[in-house]
C-alpha positions, -999 to 999 in steps of 0.1 A, spaced: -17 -218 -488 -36 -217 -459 -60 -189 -446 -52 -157 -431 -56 -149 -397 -73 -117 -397 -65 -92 -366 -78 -64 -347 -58 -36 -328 -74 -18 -303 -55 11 -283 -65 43 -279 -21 58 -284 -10 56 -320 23 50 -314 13 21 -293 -5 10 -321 18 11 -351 45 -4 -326 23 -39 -328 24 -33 -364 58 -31 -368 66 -62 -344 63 -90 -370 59 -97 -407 24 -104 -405 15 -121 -436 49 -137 -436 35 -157 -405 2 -162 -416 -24 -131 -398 -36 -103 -416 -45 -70 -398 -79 -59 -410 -83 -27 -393 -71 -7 -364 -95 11 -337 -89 36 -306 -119 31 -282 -141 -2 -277 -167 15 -293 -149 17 -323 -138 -15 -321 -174 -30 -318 -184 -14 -349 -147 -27 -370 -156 -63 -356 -190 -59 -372 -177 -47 -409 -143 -68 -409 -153 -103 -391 -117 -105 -373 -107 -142 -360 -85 -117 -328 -86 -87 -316 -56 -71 -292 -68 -46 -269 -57 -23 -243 -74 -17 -212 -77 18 -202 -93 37 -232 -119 63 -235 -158 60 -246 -155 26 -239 -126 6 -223 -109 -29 -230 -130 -42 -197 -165 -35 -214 -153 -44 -249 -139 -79 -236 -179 -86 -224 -195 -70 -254 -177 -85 -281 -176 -122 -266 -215 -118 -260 -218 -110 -294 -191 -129 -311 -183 -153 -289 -159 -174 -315 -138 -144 -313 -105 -148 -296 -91 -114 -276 -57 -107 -257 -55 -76 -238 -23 -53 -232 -17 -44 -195 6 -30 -175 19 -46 -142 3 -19 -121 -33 -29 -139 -29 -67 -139 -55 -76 -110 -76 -53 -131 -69 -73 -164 -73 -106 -148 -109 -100 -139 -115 -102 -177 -109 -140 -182 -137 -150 -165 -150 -137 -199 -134 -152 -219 -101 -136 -229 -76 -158 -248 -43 -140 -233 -23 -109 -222 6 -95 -226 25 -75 -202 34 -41 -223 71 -36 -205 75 -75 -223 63 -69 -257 83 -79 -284 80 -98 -319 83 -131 -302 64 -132 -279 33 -114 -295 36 -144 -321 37 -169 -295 7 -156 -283 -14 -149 -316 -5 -187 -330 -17 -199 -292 -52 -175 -300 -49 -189 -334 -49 -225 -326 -85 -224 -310 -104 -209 -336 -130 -235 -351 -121 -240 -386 -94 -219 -393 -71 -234 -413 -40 -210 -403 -11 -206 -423 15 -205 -396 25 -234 -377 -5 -244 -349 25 -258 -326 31 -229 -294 66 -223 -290 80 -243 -260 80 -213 -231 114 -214 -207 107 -221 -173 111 -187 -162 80 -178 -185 55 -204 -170 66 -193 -141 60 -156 -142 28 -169 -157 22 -185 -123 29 -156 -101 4 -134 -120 -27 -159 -114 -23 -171 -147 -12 -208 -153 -31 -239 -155 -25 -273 -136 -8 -283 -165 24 -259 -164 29 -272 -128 33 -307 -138 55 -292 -166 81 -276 -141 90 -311 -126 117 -317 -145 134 -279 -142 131 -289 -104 162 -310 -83 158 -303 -52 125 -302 -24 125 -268 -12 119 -233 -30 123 -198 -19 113 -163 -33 139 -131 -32 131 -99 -47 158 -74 -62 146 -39 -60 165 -11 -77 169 3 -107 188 -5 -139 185 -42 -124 205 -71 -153 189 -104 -149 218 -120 -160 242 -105 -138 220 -111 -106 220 -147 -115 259 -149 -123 265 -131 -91 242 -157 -71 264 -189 -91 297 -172 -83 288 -171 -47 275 -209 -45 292 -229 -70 273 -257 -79 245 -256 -56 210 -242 -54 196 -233 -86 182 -200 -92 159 -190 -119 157 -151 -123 120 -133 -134 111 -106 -142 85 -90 -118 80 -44 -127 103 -21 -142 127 -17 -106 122 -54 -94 135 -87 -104 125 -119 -89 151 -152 -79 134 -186 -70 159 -206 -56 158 -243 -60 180 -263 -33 180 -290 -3 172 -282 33 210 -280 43 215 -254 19 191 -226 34 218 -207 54 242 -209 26 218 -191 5 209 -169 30 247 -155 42 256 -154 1 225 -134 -7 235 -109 28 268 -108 10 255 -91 -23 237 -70 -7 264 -58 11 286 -54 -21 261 -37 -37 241 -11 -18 223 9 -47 198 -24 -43 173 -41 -18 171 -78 -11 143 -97 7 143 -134 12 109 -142 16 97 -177 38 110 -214 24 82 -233 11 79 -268 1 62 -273 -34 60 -249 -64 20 -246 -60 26 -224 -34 43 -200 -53 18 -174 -62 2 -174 -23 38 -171 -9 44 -143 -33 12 -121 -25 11 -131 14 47 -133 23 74 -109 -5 44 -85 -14 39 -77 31 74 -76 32 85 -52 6 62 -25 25 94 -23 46 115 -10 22 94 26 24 99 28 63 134 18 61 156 32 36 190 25 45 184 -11 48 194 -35 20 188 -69 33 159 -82 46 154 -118 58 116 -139 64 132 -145 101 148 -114 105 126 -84 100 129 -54 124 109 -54 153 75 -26 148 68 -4 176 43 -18 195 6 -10 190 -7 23 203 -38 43 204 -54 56 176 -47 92 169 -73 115 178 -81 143 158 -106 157 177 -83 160 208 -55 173 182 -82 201 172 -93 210 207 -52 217 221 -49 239 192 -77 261 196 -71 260 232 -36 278 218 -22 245 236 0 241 207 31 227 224 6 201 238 -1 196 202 27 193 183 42 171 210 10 146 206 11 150 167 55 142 167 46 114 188 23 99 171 38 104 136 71 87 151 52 56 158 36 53 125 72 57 109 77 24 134 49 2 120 68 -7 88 38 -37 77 15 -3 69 9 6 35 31 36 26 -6 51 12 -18 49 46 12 65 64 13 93 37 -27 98 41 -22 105 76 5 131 68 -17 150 42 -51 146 66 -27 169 90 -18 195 70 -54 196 56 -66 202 88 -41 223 107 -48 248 78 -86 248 84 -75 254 118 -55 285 115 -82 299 90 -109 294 113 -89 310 145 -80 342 122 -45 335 115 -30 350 85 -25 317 63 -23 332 29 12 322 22 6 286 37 -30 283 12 -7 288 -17 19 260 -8 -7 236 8 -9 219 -26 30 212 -31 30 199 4 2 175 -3 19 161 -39 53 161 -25 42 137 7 22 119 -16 52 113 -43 79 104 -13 100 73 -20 108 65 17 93 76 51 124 104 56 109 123 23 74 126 32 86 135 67 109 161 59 76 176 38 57 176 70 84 189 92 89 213 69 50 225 68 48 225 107 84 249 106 61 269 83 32 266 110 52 276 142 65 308 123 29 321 118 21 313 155 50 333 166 47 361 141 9 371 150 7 359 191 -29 366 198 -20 359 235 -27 380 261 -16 381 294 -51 364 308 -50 340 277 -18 328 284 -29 318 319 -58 302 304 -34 283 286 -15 275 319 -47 262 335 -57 239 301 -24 226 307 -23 222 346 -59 201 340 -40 178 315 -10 172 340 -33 164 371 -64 151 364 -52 120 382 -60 146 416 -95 152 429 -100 190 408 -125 217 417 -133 249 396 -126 269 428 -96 257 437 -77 259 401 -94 298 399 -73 306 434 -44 289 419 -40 314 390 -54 343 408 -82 337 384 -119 351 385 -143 317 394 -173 327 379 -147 343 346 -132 309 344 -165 291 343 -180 313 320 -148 304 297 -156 271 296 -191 271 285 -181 294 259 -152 276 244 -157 238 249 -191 240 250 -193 220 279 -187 234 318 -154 226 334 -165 192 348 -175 178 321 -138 186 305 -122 172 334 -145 140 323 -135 143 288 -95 143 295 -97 116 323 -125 90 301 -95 98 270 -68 86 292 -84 58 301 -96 49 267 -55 48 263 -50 25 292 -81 1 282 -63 -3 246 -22 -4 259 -28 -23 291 -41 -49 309 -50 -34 338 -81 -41 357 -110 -15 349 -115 -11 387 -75 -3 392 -80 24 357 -108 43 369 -87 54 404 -60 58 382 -75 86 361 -90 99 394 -128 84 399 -131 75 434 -162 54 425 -160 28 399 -197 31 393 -198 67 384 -164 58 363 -182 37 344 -216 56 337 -195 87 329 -171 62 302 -211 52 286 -218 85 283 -191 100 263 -183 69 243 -218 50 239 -207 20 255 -191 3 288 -153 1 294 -156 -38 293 -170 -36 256 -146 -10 244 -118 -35 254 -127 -62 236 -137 -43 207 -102 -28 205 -85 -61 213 -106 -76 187 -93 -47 162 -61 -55 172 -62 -94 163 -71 -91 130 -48 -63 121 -20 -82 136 -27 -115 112 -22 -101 83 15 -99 93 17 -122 119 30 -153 92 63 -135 85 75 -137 117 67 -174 116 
């Protein structure tokens, strides 16, 4: 009889625990379970009193978690073999711990008795002498395993040269499935019904609402694939395909997989309705825009420009909703940044925002939890609805504030036109000195130094959307010198119109890369 393989289980959920229990006959196959723990600290102290050949750990405990147990225990027992329980969502987490020696994982959503024993007889098979009691031979793993293995950064050199064989043809290609209640088997019979005989597809599992195809097949065979993949799409809307770029040997997988599906599957949160996405046929983004600024947001609002405002705000939120390589985080970041702020706003300019204070926080959660672009902006479109109601309910405007607002408004429609403080006071039948006066008081700044301020932000726009000569832009926004154009541009933005340009061009470059292969 040979000797037990004594075990450790580490997870800070009971049930979790007495599910790994109850997974295998453990002394039936040869381990013994020597003691269970619920923090790394605990654990520490149970590998010191009960000498465990493994421990299986979780990563996300209290007191101490699997990360700093993983270094602790192989520092001080560094015979000892661990695997550690993750989660897809934590895997680049998890996989930081093999540098430290961690035997193995296993993924918790594919946790069953098999598997765990394939994994504590591979642990078991590189303990210095052990004499184990179950068989030292690992289970042959299918294809589809080592390659799942592969896609998660986890596969030697060796399970490459072990795929050759499950290989016929030259040329491989990654599609994912995403919806929910997703049967592997079916999506694979589907994909043989509609091409008998020809590509081979192995099916993977990749999260709880995605499932993975590699296709196997020739060059000729690419459109095929391509037209029969549209076609169950189209016969089954309640999921999303995306064919990701045709690449040439299975080494590739994983960086085709992160660089290529990964980018692509951002599109599925701008674009809803859609339910086929090709490598070569993604929808054209809007093209790239200036950056929203919040500061020229702020000042149209407390200018009671809000018009002005919510116009520039829409505008802007309708070309992020266009840029569909974003993170959804990013987008929905943007969206809760706006309602955090348009909220200060109202307090600080006396409005009465009680009612809004005590929604602000089931605005924020519900753009934050939206599955598509249309959820989070019905939230914000909602909020601003809530917004306009409060501006309309308490108008603060007088007569002469209103006309203030006219003038505000006149200086954003011609500041192309040589402007004088004089001249726009006779316009409105306004008081001179009054108007000057109002402009030191509430932009801190006099009036030409605004007109600066709204002309150097225009151009800004047409330095970052144009190519344009800077000579031709400074006329444009209304400098009759190009000198002073430029000294007033250093001024407000701390450097010259040439260096802003290249600084937002160069911006521009390496934002684009990161999505520019998927066009390719």
């Amino acid at each position: 009889m040979g000797e037990a393989c004594k075990v450790l289980i580490v997870d800070d959920e009971m049930l979790i625990r007495q599910g790994i229990i109850n997974y295998i006959e453990w002394e039936q196959e040869g381990f013994q379970i020597v003691g269970e723990a619920s923090n790394g600290k605990e654990a520490m102290q149970k590998i010191a009193e009960f000498s465990p050949h493994i421990v299986i750990t979780d990563i996300v405990m209290p007191i101490m978690d699997g990360i700093d147990l993983v270094r602790e225990a192989k520092l001080a027992f560094p015979d000892i073999e661990i695997i550690v329980l993750s989660s897809f969502e934590n895997f680049d987490y998890v996989r930081s711990t093999f540098q430290n020696g961690v035997a193995d994982y296993i993924l918790k959503p594919k946790l069953n008795g098999p598997e765990l024993l394939r994994i504590l007889n591979k642990a078991a098979s590189r303990i210095p002498d052990l004499h184990h009691a179950a068989s030292l031979v690992e289970p042959k793993r299918s294809t589809e395993e080592v390659l799942e293995q592969l896609i998660l950064g986890y596969g030697p050199s060796a399970d490459l040269d072990s795929l050759s064989a499950a290989f016929t043809a030259n040329r491989f290609m990654l599609a994912s499935v995403h919806g929910e209640n997703l049967e592997r088997s079916q999506l694979k019979a589907a994909f043989e019904r509609a091409m008998p005989g020809e590509a081979s597809v192995f099916v993977l599992d990749s999260g709880e609402s995605d499932v993975l195809l590699l296709f196997n097949f020739n060059p000729d065979q690419l459109e095929r694939i391509k037209q029969a993949v549209e076609t169950l799409a189209s016969e089954n809307r309640d999921a999303v395909w995306m064919l990701g770029k045709p690449f040439d040997g299975i080494g590739d997988l994983k960086s085709l997989h992160d660089e290529n599906l990964l980018i692509m599957k951002k599109y599925l949160f701008y674009l809803p309705e859609q339910t086929f996405f090709t490598f070569d046929g993604l929808p054209e983004e809007k093209a790239k825009q200036a950056t929203f600024d919040l500061n020229h947001f702020i000042e149209m609002f407390k200018d009671r420009l809000f018009n002005a405002a919510f116009t520039y705000l829409e505008n802007h939120v309708d070309y992020l909703a266009g840029r569909y390589s974003n993170d959804s985080f990013e987008f929905k970041s943007f969206l809760g940044n706006v309602v955090f702020n348009i909220i200060v706003l109202l307090d600080t300019m006396k409005y009465d925002i009680q009612e809004l204070e005590q929604k602000k926080y089931s605005y924020f959660t519900k753009i934050n939890e939206a599955a598509h672009v249309n959820e989070a902006l019905d939230e914000l479109n909602g909020f601003l609805g809530e917004v306009r109601e409060i501006l309309l309910s308490e108008d603060k405007g007088s007569e002469q504030a209103k006309n203030l607002n006219l003038i505000l408004a006149y200086i954003e429609q011609h500041f192309t036109e040589p402007l004088r403080l004089s001249e726009i006071a006779g316009h409105f039948h306004f008081n001179a000195s009054y108007l000057s006066s109002y402009f030191s008081t509430h932009h801190k700044e006099g009036f030409s130094e605004y007109l600066n301020r709204v002309r150097i932000k225009k151009s800004m726009e047409l330095l970052e959307n144009s190519t344009v000569s800077i000579s031709n832009i400074s006329g444009m926004v209304g400098y009759s010198e190009h000198s002073y154009y430029c000294k007033v541009f250093k001024r407000i933005t701390g450097m010259s119109p040439g260096s802003y340009r290249k600084e937002i061009q160069a911006q521009h470059e390496n934002e684009e890369k990161g999505v520019s292969h998927l066009k390719k």
